[in-house]
C-alpha positions in Angstrom: -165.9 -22.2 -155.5 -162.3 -22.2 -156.7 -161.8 -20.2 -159.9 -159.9 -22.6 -163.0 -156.5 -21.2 -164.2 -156.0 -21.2 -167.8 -153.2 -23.7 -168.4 -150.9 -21.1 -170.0 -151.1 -18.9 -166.8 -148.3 -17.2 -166.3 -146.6 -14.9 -163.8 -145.5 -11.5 -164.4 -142.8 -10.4 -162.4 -139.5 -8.4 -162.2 -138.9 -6.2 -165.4 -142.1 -8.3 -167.2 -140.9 -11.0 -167.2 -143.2 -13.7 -167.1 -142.7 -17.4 -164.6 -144.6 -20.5 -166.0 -146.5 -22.3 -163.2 -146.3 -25.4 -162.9 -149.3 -28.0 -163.5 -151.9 -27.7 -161.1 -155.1 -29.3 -160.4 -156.6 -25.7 -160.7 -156.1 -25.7 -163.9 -158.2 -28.7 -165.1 -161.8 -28.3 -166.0 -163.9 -28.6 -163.2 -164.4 -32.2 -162.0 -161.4 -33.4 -164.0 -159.1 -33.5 -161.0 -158.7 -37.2 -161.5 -158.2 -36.4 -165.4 -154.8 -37.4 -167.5 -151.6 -36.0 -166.7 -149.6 -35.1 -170.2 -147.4 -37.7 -171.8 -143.9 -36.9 -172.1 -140.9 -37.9 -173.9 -136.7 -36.9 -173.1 -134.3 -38.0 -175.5 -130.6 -38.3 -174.2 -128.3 -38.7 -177.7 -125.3 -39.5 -177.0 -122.3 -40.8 -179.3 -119.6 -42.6 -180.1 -121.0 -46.4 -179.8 -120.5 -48.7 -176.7 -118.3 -51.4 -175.6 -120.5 -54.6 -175.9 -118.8 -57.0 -173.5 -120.0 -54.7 -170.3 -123.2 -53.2 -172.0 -125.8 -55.6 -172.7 -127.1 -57.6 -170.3 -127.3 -61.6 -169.6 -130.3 -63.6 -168.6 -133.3 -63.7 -170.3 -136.0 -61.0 -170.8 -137.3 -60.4 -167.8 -134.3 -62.2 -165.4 -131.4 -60.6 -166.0 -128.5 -59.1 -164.9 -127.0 -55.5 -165.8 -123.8 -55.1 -167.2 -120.9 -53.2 -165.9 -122.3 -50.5 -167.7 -125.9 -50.1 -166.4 -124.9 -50.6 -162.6 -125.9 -47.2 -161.7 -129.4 -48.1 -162.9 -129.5 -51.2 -160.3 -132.5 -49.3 -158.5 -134.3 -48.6 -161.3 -134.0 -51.9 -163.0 -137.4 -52.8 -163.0 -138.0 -49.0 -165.1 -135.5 -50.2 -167.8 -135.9 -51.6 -171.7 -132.7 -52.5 -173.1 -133.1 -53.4 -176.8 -129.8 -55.7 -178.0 -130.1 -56.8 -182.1 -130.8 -54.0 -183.8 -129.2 -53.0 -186.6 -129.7 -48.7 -187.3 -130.5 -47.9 -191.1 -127.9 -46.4 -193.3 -127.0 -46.4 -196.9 -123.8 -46.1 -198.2 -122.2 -43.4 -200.1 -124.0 -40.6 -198.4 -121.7 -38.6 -196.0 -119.2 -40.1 -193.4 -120.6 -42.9 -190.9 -120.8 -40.8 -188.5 -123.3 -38.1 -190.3 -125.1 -41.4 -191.6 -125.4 -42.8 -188.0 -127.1 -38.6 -186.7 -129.1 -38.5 -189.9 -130.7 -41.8 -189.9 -130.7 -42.6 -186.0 -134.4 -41.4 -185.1 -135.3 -40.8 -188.7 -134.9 -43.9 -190.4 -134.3 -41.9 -193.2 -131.0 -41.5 -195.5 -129.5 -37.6 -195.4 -129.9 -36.4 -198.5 -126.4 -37.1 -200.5 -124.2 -36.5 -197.5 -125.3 -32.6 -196.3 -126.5 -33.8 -192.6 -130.0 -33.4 -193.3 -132.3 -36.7 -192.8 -134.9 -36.7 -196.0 -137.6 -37.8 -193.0 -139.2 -36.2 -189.9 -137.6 -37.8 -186.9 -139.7 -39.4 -184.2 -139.6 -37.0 -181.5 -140.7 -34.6 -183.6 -143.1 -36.8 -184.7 -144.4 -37.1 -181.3 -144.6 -33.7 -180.7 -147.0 -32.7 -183.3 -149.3 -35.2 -182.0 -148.4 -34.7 -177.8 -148.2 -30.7 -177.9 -151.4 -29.7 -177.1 -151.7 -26.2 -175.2 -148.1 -26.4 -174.3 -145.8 -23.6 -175.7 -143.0 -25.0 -176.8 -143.7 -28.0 -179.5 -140.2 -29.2 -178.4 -136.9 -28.0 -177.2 -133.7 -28.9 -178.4 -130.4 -28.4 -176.0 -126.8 -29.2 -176.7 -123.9 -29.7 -174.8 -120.5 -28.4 -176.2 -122.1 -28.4 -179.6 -120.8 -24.8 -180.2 -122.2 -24.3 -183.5 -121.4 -27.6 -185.3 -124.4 -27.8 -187.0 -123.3 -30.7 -189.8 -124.6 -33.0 -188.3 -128.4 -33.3 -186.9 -130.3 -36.1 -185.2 -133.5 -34.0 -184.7 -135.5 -33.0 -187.5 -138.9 -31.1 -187.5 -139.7 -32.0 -191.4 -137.6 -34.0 -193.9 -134.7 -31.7 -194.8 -135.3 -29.2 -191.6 -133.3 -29.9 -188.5 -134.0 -28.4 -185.4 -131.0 -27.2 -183.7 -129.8 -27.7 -180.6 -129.0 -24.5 -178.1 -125.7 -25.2 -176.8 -125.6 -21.6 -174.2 -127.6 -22.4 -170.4 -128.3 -18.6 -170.5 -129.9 -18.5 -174.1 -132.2 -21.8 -173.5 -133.4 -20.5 -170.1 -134.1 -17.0 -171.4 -136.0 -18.8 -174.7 -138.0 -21.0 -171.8 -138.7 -18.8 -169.5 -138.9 -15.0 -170.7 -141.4 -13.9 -171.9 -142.3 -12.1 -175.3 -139.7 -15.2 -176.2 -140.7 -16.7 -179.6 -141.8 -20.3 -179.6 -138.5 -21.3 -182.0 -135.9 -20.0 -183.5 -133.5 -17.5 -181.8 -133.9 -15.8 -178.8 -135.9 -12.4 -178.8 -132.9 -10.0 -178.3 -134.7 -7.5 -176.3 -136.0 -10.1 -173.3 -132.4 -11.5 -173.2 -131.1 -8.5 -172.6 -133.4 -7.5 -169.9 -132.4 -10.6 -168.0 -129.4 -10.8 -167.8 -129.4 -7.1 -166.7 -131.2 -8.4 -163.9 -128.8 -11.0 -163.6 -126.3 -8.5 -163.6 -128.2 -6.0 -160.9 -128.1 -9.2 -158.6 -132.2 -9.2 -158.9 -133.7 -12.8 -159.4 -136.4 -12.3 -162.1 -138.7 -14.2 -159.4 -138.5 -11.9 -156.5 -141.3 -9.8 -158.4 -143.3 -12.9 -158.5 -143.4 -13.6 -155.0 -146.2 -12.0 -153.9 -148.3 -13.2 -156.5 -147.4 -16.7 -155.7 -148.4 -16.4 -152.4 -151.8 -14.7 -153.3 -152.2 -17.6 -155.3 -151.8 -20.2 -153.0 -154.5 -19.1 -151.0 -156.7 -20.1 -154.2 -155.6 -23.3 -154.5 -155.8 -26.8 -153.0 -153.5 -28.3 -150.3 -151.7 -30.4 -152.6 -151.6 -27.6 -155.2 -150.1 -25.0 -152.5 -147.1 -27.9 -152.2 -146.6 -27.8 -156.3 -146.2 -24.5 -156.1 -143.8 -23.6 -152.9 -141.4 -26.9 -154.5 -142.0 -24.9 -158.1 -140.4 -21.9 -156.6 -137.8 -23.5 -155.0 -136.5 -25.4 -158.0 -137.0 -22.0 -160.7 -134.6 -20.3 -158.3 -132.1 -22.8 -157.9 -132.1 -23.5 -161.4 -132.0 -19.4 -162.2 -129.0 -19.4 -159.6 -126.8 -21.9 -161.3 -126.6 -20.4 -164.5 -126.8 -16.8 -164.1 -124.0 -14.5 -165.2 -122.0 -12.8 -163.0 -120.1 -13.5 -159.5 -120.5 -13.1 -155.9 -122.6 -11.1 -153.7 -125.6 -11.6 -152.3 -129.3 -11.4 -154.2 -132.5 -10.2 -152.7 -134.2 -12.3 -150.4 -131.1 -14.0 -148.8 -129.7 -15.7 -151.6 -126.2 -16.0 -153.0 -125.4 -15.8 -156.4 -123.0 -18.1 -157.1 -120.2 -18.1 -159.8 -121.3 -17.9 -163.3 -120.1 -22.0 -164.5 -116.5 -22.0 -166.2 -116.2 -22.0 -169.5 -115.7 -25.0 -171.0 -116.9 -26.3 -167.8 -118.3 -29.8 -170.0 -120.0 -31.2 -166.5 -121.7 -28.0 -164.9 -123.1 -26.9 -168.4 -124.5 -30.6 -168.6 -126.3 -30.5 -165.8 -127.6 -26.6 -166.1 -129.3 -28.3 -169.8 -130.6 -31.3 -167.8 -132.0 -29.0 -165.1 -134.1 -26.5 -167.9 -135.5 -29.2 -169.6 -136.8 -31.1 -166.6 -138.0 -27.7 -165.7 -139.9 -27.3 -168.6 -141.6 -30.9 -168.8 -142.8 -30.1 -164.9 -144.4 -26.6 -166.0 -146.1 -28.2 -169.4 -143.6 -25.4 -171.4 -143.2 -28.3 -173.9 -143.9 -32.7 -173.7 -141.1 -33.6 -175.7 -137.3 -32.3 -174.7 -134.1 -33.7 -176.9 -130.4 -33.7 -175.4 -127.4 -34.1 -177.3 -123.9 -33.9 -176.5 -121.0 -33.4 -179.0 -118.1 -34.8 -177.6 -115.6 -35.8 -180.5 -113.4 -33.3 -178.9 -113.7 -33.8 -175.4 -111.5 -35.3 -172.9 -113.5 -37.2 -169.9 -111.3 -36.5 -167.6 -113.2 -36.3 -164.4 -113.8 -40.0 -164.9 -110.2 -40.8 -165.7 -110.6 -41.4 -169.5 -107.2 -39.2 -170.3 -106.2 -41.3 -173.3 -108.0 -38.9 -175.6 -110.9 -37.6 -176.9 -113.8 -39.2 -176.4 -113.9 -40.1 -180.4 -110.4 -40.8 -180.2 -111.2 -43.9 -177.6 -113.6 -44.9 -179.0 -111.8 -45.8 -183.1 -109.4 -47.7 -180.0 -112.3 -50.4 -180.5 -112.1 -52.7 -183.8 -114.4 -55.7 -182.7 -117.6 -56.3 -180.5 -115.5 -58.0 -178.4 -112.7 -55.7 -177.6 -112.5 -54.0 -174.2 -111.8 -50.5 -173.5 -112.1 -49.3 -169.7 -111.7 -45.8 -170.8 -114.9 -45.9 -173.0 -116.5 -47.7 -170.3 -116.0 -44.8 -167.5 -117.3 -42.5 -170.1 -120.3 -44.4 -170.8 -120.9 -45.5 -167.0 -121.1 -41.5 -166.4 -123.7 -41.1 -169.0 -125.4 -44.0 -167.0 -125.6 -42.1 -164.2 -126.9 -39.2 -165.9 -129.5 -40.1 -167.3 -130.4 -42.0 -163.1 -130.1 -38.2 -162.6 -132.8 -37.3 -164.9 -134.8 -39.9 -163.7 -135.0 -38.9 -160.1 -135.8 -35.7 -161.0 -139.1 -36.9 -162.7 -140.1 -39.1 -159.8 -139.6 -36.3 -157.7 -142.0 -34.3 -159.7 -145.7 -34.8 -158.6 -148.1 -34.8 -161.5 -151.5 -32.9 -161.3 -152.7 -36.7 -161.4 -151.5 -37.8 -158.5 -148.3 -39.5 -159.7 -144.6 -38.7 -160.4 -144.3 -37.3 -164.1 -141.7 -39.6 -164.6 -144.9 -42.1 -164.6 -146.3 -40.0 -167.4 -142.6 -39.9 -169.2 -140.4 -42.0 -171.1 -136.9 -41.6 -171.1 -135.1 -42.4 -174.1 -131.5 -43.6 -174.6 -130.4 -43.4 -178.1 -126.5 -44.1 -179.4 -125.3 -42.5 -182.5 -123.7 -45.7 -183.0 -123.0 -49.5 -182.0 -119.1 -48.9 -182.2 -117.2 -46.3 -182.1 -115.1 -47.8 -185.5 -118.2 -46.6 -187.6 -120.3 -50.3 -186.9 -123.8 -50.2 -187.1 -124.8 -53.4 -186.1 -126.2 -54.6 -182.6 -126.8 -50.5 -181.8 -127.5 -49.8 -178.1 -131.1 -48.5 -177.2 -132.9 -48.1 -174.2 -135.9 -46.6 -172.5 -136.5 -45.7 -168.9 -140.2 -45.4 -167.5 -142.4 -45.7 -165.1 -146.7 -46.7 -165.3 -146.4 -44.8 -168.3 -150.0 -45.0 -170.0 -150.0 -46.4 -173.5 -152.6 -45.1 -175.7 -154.3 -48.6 -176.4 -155.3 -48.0 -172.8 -152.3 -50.8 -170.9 -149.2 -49.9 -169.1 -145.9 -50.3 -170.6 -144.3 -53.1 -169.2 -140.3 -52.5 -168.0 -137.9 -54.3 -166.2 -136.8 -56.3 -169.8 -134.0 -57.1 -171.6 -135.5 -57.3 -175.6 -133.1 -59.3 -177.8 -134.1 -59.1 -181.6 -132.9 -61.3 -184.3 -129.8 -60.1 -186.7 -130.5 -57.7 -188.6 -133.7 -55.8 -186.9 -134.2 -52.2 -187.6 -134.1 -50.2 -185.4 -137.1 -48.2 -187.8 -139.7 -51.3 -185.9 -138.1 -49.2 -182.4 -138.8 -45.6 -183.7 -142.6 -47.2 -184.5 -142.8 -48.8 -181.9 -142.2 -45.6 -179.8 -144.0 -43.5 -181.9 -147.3 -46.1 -180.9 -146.5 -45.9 -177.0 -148.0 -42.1 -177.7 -150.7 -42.8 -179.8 -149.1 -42.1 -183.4 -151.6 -44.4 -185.6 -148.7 -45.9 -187.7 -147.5 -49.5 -188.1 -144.0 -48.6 -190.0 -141.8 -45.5 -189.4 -139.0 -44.1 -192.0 -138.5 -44.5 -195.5 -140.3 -47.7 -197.1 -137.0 -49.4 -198.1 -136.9 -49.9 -194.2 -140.4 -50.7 -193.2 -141.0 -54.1 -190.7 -143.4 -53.2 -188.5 -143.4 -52.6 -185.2 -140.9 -54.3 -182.6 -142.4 -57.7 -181.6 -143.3 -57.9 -178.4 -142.9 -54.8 -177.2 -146.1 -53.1 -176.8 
């Protein structure tokens, strides 16, 4: 008779520090191999608005054809929602457009007289009271080239309280991963330090884990032992590509590469996606937000050199102007978040599926244009056989086009009913219209 693994198991290995497994049949009650894999939700904020001409679809809802835009998502088509009408909530004379737009994007909630802090809880956080069960983290927040501009926030745990993104690899991974780590907040000091002196010694904190892996897998199913050899692989990898330091060779065979440049925009994106997708496969935390700050960064890689990214996009005074530049950048979003994607398919869930079938992917804009418009705002959603809570599948592969002047507060409830939220408006009351029609 196999033994059940508590759900929070964790490893202990080099220097104490403790390895999340990942989720395992094992660790269900007995006879509930067949039960529930978690829900998830990833939200990928990015900013800046989109060029309409080569964003939105034509066709109809469920016949269309993408955009210029969207073409890296041609083989996931029949995963995507692309919402086109809505309008996101904002009043005036309370901060610049821009902290309107962050404040008020997943909140539906003014800031409170222009200090960047919504007066409402926004719905990923929302959704993580009600998703977190025994997972550790309630929800992690990770930035990219934030770097302590903290004005501004999207996320918010309770009206006035924004929970703030991590911009350093090294400090999310350490606050995911060690242990004695506290479950918000900072980073414990002491378990940093420890690993990255292991870092530093060339000693992967999972070489002392080995051997209890393997002791382990002789406990567990066929299926589980595969989880758990494809667990191991990816912790390293991911522990290689951020770790400090450069050259030589770590135990075990491996190379430690170089530490990623600073101000390397592309290899510290990726290092974010990477922990996060790591942490949704090992049930560390069910809801994981991304957000990139890019008003002074130049997309060079994709050959946007007029400019910031910001400064582009104020190039764009209409919904019908073009601007190839903002196009490139947006196109390379695109094929980020098809990145983040096929990570999740390639994820097997202790139900037998992907957990990209047990996640939604969520694509919000901080705005519709970059010239501070708030009208016809781009949102989208990526998923698989996600399972509602009213017991049906979400149905993808649609193209939703909503009257002028939809809020995009019926979205955020809308969203907030796909995991089981019992609400039928979301946001402040001067806002409320129900749910999106049709959607769900």
């Amino acid at each position: 008779m196999t033994p059940r693994l508590s759900v929070r198991a964790l490893l202990r290995g080099a220097g104490s520090v403790a390895i999340a497994l990942p989720a395992l049949e094992v660790m269900l009650p007995r006879k509930a191999y067949a039960a529930a894999a978690p829900v998830r939700l990833f939200t990928h904020f990015t900013e800046n608005g989109v060029v309409h001409p080569t964003w939105y679809p034509s066709g109809t809802e469920k016949n269309f054809t993408l955009n210029k835009v969207h073409k890296p998502f041609e083989p996931l088509k029949q995963n995507l929602i692309i919402f086109d009408g809505l309008t996101i909530t904002q009043t005036s004379n309370q901060g610049s457009a821009h902290m309107r737009a962050k404040t008020g994007n997943l909140t539906a909630f003014p800031n409170g007289g222009g200090d960047g802090r919504s007066r409402g809880q926004s719905i990923d956080q929302a959704i993580a009271d009600k998703i977190q069960g025994p997972s550790r983290l309630r929800s992690i927040e990770a930035g990219v080239f934030v770097r302590g501009n903290y004005r501004d926030a999207m996320f918010f745990s309770k009206p006035g309280q924004a929970a703030l993104t991590e911009d350093d690899p090294v400090k999310l991974f350490t606050r995911v991963f060690a242990a004695g780590v506290p479950s918000s907040g900072p980073a414990d000091p002491q378990a940093e330090a420890e690993l990255k002196a292991q870092w530093l010694r060339r000693k992967s904190i999972l070489d002392g884990t080995l051997v209890e892996y393997q002791r382990l897998s002789t406990r567990v199913s066929r299926t589980d032992r595969t989880r758990l050899e494809n667990h191991v692989s990816a912790l390293r990898d991911l522990e290689k590509s951020i770790a400090p330091g450069s050259g030589g060779a770590s135990s075990m065979g491996c190379k430690m590469p170089t530490q990623p440049e600073v101000g390397d925009f592309v290899k510290e994106s990726r290092a974010q996606q990477d922990i996060l997708l790591m942490a949704l496969a090992c049930d560390i935390t069910r809801v994981a937000n991304l957000h990139y700050l890019t008003n002074k960064v130049v997309f060079s890689w994709v050959g946007a050199n007029g400019g910031t990214h910001h400064d582009i996009s104020h190039r764009q005074k209409s919904q019908s102007d073009n601007l190839p530049e903002l196009d490139a950048i947006n196109t390379w979003y695109a094929t980020q978040v098809v990145y983040i994607v096929e990570r999740l398919k390639a994820m097997p869930d202790v139900d037998g599926r992907s957990v990209f079938d047990n996640t939604i992917v969520f694509w919000p804009n901080e705005l519709a244009l970059g010239s501070h418009k708030f009208e016809r705002a781009p949102y989208m959603m990526v998923a698989g056989k996600f399972p509602l809570a009213n017991g049906n599948t979400l149905e993808t592969g649609r193209y939703m086009v909503y009257p002028k002047g939809t809020l995009q507060s019926g979205l955020l409830c809308s969203l907030g009913q796909m995991f089981g939220l019992p609400i039928t408006n979301f946001g402040h009351p001067m806002w409320h219209q129900g749910p999106l029609k049709g959607l769900i």
